[in-house]
Structure formats: C-alpha cells, structure tokens
Backbone as a printed PyTorch tensor [residue, N CA C, xyz], in Angstrom:
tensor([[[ 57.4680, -36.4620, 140.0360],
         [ 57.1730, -36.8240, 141.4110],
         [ 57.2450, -38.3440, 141.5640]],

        [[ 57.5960, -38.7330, 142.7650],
         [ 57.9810, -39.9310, 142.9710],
         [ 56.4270, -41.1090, 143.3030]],

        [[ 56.3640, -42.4100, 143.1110],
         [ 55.6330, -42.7670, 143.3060],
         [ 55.6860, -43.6010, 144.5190]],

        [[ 57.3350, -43.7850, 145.0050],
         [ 57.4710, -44.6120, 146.0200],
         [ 56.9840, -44.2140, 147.3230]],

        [[ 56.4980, -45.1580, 148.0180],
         [ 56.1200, -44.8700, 149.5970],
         [ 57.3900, -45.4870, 150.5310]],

        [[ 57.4590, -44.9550, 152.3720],
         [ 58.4150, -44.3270, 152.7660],
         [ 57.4550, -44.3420, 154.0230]],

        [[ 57.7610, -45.6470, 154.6880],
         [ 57.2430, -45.2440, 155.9510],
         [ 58.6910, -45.4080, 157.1220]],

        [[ 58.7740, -44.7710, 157.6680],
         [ 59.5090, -44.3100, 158.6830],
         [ 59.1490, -44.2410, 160.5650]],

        [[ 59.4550, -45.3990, 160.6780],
         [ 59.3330, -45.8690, 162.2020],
         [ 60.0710, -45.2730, 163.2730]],

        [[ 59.4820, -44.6160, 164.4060],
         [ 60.4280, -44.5690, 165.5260],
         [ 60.0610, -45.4530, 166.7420]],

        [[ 61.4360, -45.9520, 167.0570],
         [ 60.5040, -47.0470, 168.2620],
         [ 61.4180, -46.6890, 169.4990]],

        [[ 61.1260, -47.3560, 170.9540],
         [ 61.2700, -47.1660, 171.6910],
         [ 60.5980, -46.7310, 172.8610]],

        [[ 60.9450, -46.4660, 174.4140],
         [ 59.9760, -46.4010, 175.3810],
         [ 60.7090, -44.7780, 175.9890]],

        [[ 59.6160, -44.0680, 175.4900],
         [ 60.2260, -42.5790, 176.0840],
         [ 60.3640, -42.9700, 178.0210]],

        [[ 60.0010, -43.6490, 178.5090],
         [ 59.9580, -44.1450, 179.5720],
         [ 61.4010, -44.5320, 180.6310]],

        [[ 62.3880, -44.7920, 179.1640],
         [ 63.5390, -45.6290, 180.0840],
         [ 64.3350, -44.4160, 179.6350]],

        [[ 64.9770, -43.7920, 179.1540],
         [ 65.8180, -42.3990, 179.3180],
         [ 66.0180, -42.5120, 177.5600]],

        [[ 67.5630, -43.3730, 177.0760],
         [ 67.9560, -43.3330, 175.6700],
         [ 66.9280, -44.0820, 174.8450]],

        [[ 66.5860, -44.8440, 175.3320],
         [ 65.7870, -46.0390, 174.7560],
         [ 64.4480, -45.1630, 174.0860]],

        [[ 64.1390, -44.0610, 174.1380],
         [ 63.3840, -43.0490, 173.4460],
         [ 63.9870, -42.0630, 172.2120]],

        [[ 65.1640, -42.4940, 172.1570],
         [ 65.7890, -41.9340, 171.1210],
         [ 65.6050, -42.4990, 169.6340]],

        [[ 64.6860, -43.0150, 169.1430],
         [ 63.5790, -43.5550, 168.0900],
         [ 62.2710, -42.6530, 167.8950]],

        [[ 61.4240, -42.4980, 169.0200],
         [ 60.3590, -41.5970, 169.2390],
         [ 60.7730, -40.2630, 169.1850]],

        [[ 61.6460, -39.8250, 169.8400],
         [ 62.5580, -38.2870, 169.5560],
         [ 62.5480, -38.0100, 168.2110]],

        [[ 63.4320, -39.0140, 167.6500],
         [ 63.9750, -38.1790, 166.1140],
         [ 62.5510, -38.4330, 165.3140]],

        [[ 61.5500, -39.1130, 165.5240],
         [ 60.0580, -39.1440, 164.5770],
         [ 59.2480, -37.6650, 165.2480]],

        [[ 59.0430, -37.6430, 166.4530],
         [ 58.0930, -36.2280, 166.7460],
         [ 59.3910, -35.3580, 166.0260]],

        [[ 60.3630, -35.1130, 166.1580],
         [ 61.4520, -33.7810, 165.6400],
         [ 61.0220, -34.0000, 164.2290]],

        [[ 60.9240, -35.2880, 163.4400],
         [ 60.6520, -34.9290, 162.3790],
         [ 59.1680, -34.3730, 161.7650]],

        [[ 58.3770, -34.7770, 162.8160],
         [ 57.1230, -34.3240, 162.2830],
         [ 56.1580, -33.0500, 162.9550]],

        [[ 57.4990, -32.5340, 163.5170],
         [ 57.2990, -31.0780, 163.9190],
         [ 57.7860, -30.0100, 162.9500]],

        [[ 59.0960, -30.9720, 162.4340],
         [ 59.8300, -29.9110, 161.1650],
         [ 59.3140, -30.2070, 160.0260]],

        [[ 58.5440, -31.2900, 159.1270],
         [ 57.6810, -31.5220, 158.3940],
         [ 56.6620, -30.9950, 158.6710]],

        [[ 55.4460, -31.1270, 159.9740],
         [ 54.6350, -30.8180, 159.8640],
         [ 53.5230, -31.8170, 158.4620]],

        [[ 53.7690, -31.6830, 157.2240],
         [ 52.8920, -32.3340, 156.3770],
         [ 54.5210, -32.9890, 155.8850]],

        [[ 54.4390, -34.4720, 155.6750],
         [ 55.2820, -35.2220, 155.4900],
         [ 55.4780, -34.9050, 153.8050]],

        [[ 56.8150, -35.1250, 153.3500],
         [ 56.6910, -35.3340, 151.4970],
         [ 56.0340, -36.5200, 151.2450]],

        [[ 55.0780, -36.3270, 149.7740],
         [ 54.3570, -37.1560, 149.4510],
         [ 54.8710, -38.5800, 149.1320]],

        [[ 54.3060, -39.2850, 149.8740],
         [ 54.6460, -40.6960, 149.7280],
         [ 55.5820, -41.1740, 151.2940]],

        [[ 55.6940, -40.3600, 152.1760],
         [ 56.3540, -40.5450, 153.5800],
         [ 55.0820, -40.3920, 154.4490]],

        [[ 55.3460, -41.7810, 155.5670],
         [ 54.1810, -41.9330, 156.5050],
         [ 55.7040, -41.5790, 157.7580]],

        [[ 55.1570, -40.4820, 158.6680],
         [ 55.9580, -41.0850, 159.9280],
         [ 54.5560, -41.9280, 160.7960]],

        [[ 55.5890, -42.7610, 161.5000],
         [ 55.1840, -43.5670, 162.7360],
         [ 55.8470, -43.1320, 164.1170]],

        [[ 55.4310, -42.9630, 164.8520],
         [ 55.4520, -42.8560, 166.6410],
         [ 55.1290, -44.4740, 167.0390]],

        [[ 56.2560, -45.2500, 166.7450],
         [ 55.4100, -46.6110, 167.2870],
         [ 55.8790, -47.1400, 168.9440]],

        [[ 56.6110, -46.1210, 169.4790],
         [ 57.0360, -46.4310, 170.5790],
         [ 57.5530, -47.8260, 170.9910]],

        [[ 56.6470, -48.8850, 171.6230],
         [ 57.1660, -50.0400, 171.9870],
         [ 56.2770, -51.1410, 171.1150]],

        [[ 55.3650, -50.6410, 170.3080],
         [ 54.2830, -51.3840, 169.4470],
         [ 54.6760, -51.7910, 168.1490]],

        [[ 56.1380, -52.4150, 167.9200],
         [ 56.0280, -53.0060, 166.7650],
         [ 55.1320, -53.3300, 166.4660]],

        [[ 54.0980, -54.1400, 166.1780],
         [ 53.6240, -54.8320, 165.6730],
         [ 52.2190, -53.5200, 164.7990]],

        [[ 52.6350, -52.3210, 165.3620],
         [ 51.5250, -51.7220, 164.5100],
         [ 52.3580, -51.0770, 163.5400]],

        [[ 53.6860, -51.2310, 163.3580],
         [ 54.4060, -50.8390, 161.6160],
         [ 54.3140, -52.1390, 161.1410]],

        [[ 54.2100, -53.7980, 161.3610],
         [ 54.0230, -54.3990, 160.6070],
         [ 52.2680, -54.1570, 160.0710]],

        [[ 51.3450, -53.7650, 160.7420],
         [ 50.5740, -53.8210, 160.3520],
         [ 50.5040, -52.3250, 159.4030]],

        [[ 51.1160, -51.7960, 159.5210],
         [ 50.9990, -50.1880, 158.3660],
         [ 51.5210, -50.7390, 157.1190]],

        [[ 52.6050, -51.9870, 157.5030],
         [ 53.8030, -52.4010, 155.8220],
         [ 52.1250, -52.8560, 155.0970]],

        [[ 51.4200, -53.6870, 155.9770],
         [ 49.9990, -54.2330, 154.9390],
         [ 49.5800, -53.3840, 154.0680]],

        [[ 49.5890, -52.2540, 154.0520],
         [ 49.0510, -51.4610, 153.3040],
         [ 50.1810, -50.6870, 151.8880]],

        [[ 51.4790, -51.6190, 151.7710],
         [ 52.1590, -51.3350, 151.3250],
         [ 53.5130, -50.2500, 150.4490]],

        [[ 54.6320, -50.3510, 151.2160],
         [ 55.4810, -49.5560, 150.9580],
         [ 56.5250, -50.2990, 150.5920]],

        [[ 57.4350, -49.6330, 149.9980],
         [ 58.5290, -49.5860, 149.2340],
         [ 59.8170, -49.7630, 149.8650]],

        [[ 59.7580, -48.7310, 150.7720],
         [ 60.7140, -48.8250, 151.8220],
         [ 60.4850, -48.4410, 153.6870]],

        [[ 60.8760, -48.9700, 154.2580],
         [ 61.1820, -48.9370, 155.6690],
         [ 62.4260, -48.4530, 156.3490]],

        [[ 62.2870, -46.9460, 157.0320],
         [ 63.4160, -46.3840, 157.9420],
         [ 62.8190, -47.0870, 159.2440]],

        [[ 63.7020, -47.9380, 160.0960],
         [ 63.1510, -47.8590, 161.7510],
         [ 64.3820, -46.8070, 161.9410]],

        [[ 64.1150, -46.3790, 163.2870],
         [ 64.9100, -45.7390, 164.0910],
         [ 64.6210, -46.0810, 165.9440]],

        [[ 66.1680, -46.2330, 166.0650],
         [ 66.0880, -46.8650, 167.4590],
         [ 67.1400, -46.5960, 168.3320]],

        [[ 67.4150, -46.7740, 169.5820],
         [ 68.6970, -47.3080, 170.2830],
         [ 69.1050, -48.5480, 169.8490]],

        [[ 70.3120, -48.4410, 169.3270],
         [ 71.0090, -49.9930, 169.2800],
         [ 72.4740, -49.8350, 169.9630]],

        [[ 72.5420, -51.0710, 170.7800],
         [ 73.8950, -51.2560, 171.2630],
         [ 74.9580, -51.9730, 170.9070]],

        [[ 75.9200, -51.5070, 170.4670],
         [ 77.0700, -51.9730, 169.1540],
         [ 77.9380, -51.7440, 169.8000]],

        [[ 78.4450, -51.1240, 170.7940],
         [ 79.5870, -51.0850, 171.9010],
         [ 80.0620, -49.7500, 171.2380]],

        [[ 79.6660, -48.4650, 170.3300],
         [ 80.3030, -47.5360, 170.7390],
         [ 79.9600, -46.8810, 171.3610]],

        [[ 80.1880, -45.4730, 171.3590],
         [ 80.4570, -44.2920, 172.4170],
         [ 79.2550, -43.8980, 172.0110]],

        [[ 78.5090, -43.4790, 173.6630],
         [ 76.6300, -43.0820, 173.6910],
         [ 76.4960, -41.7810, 172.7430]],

        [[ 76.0640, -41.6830, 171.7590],
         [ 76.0210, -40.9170, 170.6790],
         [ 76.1300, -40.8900, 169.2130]],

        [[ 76.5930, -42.2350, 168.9000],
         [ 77.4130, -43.0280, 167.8310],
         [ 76.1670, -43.0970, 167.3640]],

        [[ 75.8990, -42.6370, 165.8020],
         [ 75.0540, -42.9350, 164.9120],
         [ 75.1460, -44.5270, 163.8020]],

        [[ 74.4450, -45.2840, 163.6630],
         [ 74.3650, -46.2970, 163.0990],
         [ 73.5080, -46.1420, 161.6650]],

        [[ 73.8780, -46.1960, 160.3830],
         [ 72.5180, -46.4000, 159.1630],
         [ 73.1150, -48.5220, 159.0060]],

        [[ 72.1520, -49.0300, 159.3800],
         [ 72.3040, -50.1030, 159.2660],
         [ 71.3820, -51.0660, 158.3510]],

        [[ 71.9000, -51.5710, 157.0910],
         [ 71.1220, -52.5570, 156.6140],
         [ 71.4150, -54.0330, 157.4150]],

        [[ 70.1840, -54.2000, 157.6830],
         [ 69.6620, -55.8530, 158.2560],
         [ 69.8550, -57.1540, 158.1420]],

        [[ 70.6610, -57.8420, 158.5690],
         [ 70.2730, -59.4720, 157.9670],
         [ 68.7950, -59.9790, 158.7900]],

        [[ 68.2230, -60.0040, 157.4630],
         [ 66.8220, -60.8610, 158.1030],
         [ 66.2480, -61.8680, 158.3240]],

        [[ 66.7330, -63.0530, 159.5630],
         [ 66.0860, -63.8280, 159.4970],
         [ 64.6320, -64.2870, 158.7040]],

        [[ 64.8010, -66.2040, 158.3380],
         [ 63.6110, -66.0270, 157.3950],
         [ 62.7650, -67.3480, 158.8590]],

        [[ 61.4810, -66.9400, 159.0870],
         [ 61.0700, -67.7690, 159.9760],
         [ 60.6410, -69.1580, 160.0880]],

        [[ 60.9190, -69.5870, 158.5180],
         [ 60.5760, -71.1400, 158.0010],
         [ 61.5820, -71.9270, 158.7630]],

        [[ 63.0400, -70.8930, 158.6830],
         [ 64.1200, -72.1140, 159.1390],
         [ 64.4480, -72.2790, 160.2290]],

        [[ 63.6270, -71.5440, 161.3130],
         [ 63.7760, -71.4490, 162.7110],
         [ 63.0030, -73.2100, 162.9580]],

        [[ 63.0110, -73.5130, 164.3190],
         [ 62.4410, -75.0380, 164.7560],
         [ 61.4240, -74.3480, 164.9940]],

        [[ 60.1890, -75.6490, 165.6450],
         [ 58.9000, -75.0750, 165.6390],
         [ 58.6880, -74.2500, 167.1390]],

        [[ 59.5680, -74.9160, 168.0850],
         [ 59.8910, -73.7900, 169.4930],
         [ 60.1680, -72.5310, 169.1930]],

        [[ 61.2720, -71.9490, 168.5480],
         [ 61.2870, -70.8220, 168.3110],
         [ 60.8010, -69.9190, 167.7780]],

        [[ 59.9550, -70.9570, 166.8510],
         [ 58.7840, -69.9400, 165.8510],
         [ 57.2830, -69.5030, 166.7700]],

        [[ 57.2080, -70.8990, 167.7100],
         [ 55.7740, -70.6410, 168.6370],
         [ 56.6420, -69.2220, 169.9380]],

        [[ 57.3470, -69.4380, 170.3300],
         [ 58.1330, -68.4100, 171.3420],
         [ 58.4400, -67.0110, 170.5560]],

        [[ 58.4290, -66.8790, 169.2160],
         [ 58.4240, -65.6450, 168.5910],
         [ 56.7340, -65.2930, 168.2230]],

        [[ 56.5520, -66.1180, 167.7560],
         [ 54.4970, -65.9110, 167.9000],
         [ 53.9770, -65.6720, 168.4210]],

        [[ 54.4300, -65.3610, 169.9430],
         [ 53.6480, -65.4510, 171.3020],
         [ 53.2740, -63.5590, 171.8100]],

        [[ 54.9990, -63.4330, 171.2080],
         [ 55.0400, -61.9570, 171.5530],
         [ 54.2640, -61.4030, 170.9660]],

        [[ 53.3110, -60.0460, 171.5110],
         [ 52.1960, -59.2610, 170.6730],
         [ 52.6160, -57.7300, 170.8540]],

        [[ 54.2090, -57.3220, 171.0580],
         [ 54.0280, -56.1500, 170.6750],
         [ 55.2390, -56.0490, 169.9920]],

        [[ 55.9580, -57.0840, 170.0300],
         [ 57.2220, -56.6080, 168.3840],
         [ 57.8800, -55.3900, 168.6440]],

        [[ 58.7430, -55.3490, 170.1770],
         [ 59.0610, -54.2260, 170.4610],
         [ 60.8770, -53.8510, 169.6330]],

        [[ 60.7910, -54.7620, 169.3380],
         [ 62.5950, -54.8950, 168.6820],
         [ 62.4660, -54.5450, 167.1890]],

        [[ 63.1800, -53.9170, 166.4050],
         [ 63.2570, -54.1030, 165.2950],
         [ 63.7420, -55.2340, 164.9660]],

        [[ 64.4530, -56.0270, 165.0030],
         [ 64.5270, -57.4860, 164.2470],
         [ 63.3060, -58.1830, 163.9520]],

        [[ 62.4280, -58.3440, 165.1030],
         [ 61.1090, -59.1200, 165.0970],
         [ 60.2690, -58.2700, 164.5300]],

        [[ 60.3140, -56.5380, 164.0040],
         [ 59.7140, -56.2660, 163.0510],
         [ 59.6270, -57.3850, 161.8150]],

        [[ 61.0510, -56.9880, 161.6020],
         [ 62.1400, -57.2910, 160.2850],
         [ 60.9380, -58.6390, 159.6710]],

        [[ 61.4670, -59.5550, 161.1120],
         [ 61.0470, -61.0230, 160.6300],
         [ 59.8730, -61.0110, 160.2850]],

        [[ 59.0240, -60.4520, 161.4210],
         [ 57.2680, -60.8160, 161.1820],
         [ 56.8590, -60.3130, 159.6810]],

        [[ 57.5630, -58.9500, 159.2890],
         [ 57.2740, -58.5760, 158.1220],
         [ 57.7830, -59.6060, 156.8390]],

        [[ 58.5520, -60.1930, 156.9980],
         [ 58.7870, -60.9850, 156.2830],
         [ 58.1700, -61.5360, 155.6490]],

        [[ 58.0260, -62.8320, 156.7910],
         [ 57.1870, -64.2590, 157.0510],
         [ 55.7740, -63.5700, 156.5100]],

        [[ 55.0990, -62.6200, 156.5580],
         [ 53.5330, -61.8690, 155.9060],
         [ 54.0460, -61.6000, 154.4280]],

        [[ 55.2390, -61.3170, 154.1000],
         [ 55.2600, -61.0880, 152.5240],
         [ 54.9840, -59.4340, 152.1440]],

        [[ 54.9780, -58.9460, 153.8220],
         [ 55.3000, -57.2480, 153.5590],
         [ 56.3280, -56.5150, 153.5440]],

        [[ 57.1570, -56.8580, 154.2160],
         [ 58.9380, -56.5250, 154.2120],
         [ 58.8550, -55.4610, 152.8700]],

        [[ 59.4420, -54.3800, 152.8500],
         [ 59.4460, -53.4600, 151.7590],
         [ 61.2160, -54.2940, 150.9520]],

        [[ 61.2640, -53.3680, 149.9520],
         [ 62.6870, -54.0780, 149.4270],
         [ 64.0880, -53.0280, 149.9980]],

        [[ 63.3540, -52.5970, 150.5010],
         [ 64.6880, -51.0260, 150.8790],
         [ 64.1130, -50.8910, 152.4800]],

        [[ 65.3670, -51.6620, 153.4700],
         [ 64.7540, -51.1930, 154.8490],
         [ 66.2750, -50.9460, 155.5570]],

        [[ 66.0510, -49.8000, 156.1660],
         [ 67.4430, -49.9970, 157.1810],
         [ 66.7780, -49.4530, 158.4040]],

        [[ 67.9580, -49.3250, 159.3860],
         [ 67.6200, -49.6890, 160.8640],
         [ 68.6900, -48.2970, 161.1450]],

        [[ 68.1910, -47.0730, 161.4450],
         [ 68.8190, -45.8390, 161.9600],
         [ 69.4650, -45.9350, 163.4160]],

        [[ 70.2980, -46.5150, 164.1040],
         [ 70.4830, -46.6130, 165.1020],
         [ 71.3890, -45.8580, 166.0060]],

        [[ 71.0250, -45.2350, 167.2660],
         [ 72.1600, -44.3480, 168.0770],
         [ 72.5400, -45.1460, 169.2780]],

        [[ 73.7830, -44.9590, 169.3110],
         [ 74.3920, -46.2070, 170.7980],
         [ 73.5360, -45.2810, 171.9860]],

        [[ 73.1250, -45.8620, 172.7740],
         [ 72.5270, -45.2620, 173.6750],
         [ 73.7210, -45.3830, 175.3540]],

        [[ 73.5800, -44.3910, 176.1420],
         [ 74.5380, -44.3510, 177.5480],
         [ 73.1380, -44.9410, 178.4240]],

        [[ 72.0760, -45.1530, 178.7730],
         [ 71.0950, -45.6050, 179.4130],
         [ 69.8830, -45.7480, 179.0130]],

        [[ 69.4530, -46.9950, 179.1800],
         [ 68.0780, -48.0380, 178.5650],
         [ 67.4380, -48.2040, 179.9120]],

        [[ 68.1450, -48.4950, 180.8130],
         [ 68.3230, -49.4550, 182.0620],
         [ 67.3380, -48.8340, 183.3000]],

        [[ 67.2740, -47.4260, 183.4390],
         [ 67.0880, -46.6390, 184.6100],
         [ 65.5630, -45.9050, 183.7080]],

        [[ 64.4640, -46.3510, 184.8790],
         [ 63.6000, -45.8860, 184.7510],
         [ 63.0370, -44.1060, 185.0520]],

        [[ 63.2410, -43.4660, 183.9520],
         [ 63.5890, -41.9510, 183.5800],
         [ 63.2590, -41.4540, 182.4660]],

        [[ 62.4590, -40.4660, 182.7170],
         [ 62.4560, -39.5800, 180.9200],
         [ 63.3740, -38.5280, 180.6750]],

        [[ 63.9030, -38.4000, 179.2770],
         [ 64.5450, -37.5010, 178.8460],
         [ 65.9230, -38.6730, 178.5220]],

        [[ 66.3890, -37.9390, 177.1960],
         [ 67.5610, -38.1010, 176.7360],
         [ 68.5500, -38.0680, 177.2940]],

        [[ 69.9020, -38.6190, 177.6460],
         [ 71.0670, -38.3150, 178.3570],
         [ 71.2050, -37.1410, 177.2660]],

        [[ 72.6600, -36.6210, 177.0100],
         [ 72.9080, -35.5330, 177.1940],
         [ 73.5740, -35.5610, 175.4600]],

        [[ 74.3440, -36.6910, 175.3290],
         [ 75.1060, -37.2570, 173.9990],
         [ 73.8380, -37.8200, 173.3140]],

        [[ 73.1960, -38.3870, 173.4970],
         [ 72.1090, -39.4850, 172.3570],
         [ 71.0320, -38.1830, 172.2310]],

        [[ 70.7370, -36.9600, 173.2560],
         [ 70.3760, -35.9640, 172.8460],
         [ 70.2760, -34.9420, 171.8460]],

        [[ 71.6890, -34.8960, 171.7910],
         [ 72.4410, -34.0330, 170.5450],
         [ 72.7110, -34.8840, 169.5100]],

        [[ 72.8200, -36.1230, 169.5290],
         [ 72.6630, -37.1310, 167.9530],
         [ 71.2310, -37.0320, 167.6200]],

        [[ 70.0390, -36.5470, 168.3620],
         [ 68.6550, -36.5070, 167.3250],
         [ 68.9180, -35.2660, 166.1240]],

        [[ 69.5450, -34.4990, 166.1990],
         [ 69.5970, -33.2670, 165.3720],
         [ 70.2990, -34.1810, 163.9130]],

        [[ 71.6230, -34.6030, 164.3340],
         [ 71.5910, -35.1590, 163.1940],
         [ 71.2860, -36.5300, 162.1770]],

        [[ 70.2230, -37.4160, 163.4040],
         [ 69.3130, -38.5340, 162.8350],
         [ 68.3940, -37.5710, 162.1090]],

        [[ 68.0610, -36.7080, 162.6100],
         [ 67.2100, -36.0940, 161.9170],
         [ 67.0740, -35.8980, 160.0830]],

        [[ 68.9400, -34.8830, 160.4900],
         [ 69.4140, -34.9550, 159.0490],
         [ 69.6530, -35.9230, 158.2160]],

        [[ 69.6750, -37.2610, 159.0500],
         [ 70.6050, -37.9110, 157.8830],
         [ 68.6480, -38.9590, 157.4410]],

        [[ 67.9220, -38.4540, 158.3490],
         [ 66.6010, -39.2800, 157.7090],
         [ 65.9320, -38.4270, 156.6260]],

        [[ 66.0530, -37.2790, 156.6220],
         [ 65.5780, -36.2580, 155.6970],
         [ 66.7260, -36.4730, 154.3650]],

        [[ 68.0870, -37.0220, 154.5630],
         [ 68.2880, -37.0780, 153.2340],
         [ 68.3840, -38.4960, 152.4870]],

        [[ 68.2780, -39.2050, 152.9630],
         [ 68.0320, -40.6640, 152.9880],
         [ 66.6430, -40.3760, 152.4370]],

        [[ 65.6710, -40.1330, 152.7100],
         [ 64.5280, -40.0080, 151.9740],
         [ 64.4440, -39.2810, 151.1560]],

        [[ 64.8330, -38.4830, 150.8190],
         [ 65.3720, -37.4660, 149.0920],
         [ 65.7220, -38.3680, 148.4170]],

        [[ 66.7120, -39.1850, 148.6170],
         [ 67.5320, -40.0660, 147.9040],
         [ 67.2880, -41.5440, 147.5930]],

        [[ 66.0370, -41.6060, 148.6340],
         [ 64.7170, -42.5750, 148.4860],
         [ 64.0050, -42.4040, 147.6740]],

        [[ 63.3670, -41.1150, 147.1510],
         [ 62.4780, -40.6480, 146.2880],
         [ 62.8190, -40.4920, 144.9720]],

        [[ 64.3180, -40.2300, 144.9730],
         [ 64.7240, -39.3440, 143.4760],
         [ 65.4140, -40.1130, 143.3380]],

        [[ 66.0130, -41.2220, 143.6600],
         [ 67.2710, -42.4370, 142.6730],
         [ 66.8200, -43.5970, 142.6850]],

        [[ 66.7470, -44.6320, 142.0620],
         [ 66.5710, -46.0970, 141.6330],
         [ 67.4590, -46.5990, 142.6080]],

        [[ 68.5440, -46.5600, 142.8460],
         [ 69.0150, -47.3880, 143.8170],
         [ 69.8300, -46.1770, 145.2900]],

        [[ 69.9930, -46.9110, 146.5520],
         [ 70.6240, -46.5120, 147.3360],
         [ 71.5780, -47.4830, 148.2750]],

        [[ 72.8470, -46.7300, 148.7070],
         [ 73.9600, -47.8280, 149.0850],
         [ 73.5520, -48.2640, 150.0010]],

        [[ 73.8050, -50.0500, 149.9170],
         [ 73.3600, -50.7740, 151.0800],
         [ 74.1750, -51.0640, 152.0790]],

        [[ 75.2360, -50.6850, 151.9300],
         [ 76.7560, -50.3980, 153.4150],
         [ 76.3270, -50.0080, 154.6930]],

        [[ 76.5680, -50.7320, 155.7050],
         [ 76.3890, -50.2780, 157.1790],
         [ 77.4520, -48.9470, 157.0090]],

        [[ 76.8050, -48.3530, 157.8680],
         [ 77.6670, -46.8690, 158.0250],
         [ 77.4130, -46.2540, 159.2700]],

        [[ 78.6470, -45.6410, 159.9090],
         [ 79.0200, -44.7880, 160.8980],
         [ 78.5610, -43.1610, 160.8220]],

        [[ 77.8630, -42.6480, 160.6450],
         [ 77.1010, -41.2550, 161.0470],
         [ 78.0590, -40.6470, 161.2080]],

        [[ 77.9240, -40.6770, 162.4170],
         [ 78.8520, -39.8120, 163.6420],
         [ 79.3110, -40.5370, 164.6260]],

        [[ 80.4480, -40.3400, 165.3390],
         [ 80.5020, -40.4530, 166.6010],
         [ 80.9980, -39.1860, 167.3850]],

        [[ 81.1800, -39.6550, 168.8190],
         [ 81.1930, -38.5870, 169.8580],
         [ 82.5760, -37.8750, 169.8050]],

        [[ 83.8470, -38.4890, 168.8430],
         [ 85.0000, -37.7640, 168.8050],
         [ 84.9890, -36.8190, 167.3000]],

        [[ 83.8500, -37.0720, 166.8520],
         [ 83.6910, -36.2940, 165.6570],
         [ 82.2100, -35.1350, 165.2900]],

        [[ 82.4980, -34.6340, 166.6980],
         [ 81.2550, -33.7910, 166.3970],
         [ 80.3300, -33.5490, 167.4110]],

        [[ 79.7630, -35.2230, 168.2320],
         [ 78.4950, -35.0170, 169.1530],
         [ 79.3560, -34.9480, 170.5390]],

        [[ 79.6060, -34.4700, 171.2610],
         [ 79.9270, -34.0540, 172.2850],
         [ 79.0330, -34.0010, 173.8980]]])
C-alpha cells in the first residue's frame, strides 16, 4: 500500500455555466468513490483557492486541480497540464503586495504560487483542464460539450491516481485528452 497522499482540487463557480466544470468532475468523483483510496483527499473548493493551499499545510505529495482553462480549443478539449510556476521572490514588490491582497485564490496559478512561496507546493502537481464554450453568462449547468468531457476527466483522474500511488515516477508532458473531433461531441 502506498504511502503517498493525493489531494485533488476542483475549482470553479457552479454559478457561471462551464466555469463549474472543476466542481462537476470532484462531486462525480466522490459520488463514484464515495470513500476515497487511501491517501486521496477530494476537495470541492469552488472559487476558494486559498482553502487547498491551506489543506497542502497539512501535507501531500501530490496535487490534481481541475478546472476550465482557455487554450483556444474546441469547448470540450481536455487538458492534463504540468505548470510553470512562478517563484514570488522575483516578482517587484507591487506585484507581490497586488497578489497578497487577493483572499480567495480563485485561479489555479495563484494556487500554484501561494503554495510555493509557503514551502507547500507538493512535488507532483498538474492542472486537469477542459476548454470551456461559456464562463461569461450568469447560469447553472454545463453546456452540453464540457458536459460530456466530465465522464472522461473523471477517467483520466481515477487513473492518474493509480499511477500516482503505484509508480515512482509519472510523465510530466502537457497532454491532449480528448477533443470534440475525437469522441466528445
């Protein structure tokens, strides 16, 4: 049995339509888990970054976020993305007080950083991301494409964490999932 921990973020505002497609694939997963595998925390952090930097305090290994990100493909397009992480020493002192200010760390990047700059940052983090068709329009529910990509964020977070648990290392390559001419429709 593995000893590594595995916390797994969904963020976003079920509020704006796609932009809940983070919170989606975490309740789907912890409806089909039910009791997480040992050593996996899910998070529901909605728009509250700042309460997965405060869960990294208690220390893990690795970090899944999951989110809408917009990369210019087609609304459905799955993203596994490793991070470049700003380090916050080399920012000026404006940008560091204007990133300090914010108190809910609704972006994964300003996860990324804040975790950093604290010395919690796990060593294994990527950023699950689905292109989203609407952020913009105040609405609940999934469009129709970033809908049918939770089924397989789902899958690809359930094996990403197998492969979290049971191998010493995992590939750090940005990678393409899916897109909408190959499957999500």
């Amino acid at each position: 049995m593995s000893s590594k921990r595995v916390l797994i973020a969904g963020m976003g505002s079920v509020l704006r339509q796609d932009d809940g497609f983070g919170v989606a694939v975490v309740q789907r997963l912890m409806a089909e888990w039910q009791v997480p595998p040992p050593g996996v925390t899910l998070m529901d952090a909605g728009t509250g970054g700042i309460a997965v930097v405060q869960e990294l305090l208690d220390g893990y290994e690795a970090l899944i976020v999951i989110d809408a990100v917009r990369r210019g493909g087609e609304p459905g397009t799955l993203y596994l993305l490793e991070p470049e992480i700003d380090n916050l020493d080399e920012w000026t002192d404006a940008e560091r007080r204007a990133f300090l200010a914010d108190t809910h760390y609704a972006e994964p990047w300003k996860i990324f950083v804040l975790a950093r700059a604290l010395g919690v940052l796990p060593p294994f983090v990527r950023l699950l991301g689905c292109e989203p068709a609407e952020v913009d329009e105040a609405s609940i529910g999934l469009t129709e494409r970033v809908a049918q990509a939770v089924d397989l964020a789902v899958e690809r977070v359930r094996r990403l964490v197998e492969e979290l648990l049971e191998r010493e290392h995992v590939s750090s390559q940005a990678t393409i999932l899916s897109t909408a001419t190959d499957g999500i429709e």
